[in-house]
SEDREN-440206 format. One record per residue (C-alpha): x, y, z; residue in three letters. Coordinates in steps of 0.02 Angstrom, whole numbers, m for minus. Layout:
      u      v      w  aa
      X      Y      Z ALA
...
***
This chain:
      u      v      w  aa
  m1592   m505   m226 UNK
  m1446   m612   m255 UNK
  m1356   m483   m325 UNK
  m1395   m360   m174 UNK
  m1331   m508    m56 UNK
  m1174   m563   m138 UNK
  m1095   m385   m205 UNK
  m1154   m269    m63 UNK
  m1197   m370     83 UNK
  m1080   m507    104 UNK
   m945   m400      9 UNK
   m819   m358    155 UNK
   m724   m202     47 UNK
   m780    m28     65 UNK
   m921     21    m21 UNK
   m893    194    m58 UNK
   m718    133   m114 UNK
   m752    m14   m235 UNK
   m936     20   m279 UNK
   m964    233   m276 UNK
  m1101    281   m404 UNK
  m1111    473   m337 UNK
   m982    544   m414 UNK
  m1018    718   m326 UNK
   m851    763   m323 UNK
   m849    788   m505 UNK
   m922    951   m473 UNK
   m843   1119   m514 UNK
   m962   1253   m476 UNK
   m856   1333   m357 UNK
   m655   1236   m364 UNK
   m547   1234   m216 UNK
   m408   1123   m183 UNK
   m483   1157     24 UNK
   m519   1004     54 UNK
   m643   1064    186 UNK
   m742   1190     47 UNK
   m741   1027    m56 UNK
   m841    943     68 UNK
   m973   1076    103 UNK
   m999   1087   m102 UNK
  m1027    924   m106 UNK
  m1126    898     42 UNK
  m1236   1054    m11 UNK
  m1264    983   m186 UNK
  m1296    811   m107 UNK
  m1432    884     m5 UNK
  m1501    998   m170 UNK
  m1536    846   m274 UNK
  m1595    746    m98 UNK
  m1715    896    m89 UNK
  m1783    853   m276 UNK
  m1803    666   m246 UNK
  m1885    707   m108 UNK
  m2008    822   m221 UNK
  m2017    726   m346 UNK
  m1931    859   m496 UNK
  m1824    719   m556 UNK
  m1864    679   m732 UNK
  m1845    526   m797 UNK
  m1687    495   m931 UNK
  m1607    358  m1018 UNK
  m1437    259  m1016 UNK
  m1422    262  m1185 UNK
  m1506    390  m1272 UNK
  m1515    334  m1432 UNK
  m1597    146  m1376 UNK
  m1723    245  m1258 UNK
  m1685    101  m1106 UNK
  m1719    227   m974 UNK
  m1635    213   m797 UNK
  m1704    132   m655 UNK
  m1737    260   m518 UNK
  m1798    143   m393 UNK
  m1615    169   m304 UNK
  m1655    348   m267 UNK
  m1728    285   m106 UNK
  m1578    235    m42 UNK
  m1451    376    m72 UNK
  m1499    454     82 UNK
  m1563    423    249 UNK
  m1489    242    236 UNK
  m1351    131    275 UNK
  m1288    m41    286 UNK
  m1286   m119    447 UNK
  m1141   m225    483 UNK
  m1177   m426    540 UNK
  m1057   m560    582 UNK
  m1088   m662    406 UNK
  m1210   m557    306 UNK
  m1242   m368    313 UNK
  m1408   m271    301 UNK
  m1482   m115    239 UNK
  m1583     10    349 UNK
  m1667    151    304 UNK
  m1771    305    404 UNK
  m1884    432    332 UNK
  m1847    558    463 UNK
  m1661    584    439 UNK
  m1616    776    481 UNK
  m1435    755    514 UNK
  m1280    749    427 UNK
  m1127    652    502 UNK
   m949    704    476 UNK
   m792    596    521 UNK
   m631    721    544 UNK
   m495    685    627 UNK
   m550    543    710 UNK
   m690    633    778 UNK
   m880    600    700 UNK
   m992    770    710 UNK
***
């Protein structure tokens, strides 16, 4: 809990800056230098392996191979359909099980 407070919810940097663990954009099934195609892969695989989690298919797997300490997949349930709510000292995180929507900032403009 302390941890949660002091790195994510107090932190005032970007998250997605100075703590990203998606890594989507790693992926190269189709490459583009578009930057819009680039979103709409990622997005689309985003919403594959949301689609899984949601199911359930994700196996379980380990850090380290080799010492069998497996990974924690509690934090599946807040990839998506969540956010952090800015407040004046100390943030918060909020999450719905009916998200249908994706939001896109372009331009200025959020769709």
């Amino acid at each position: 809990d302390w941890w949660e407070e002091f790195v994510y919810y107090r932190q005032r940097s970007p998250i997605m800056i100075s703590s990203n663990y998606y890594g989507f954009d790693t992926l190269i099934d189709c490459p583009t230098r578009v930057q819009t195609a680039r979103a709409a892969n990622i997005t689309f695989a985003a919403l594959q392996f949301r689609r899984k989690i949601e199911r359930q298919e994700i196996s379980p797997f380990s850090i380290a191979p080799h010492t069998k300490v497996p990974f924690c997949t509690m934090q599946y349930e807040r990839l998506f359909n969540s956010c952090r709510i800015p407040g004046e000292e100390c943030d918060h995180f909020a999450r719905w099980d009916d998200a249908t929507h994706v939001a896109v900032f372009y331009n200025g403009v959020w769709f």
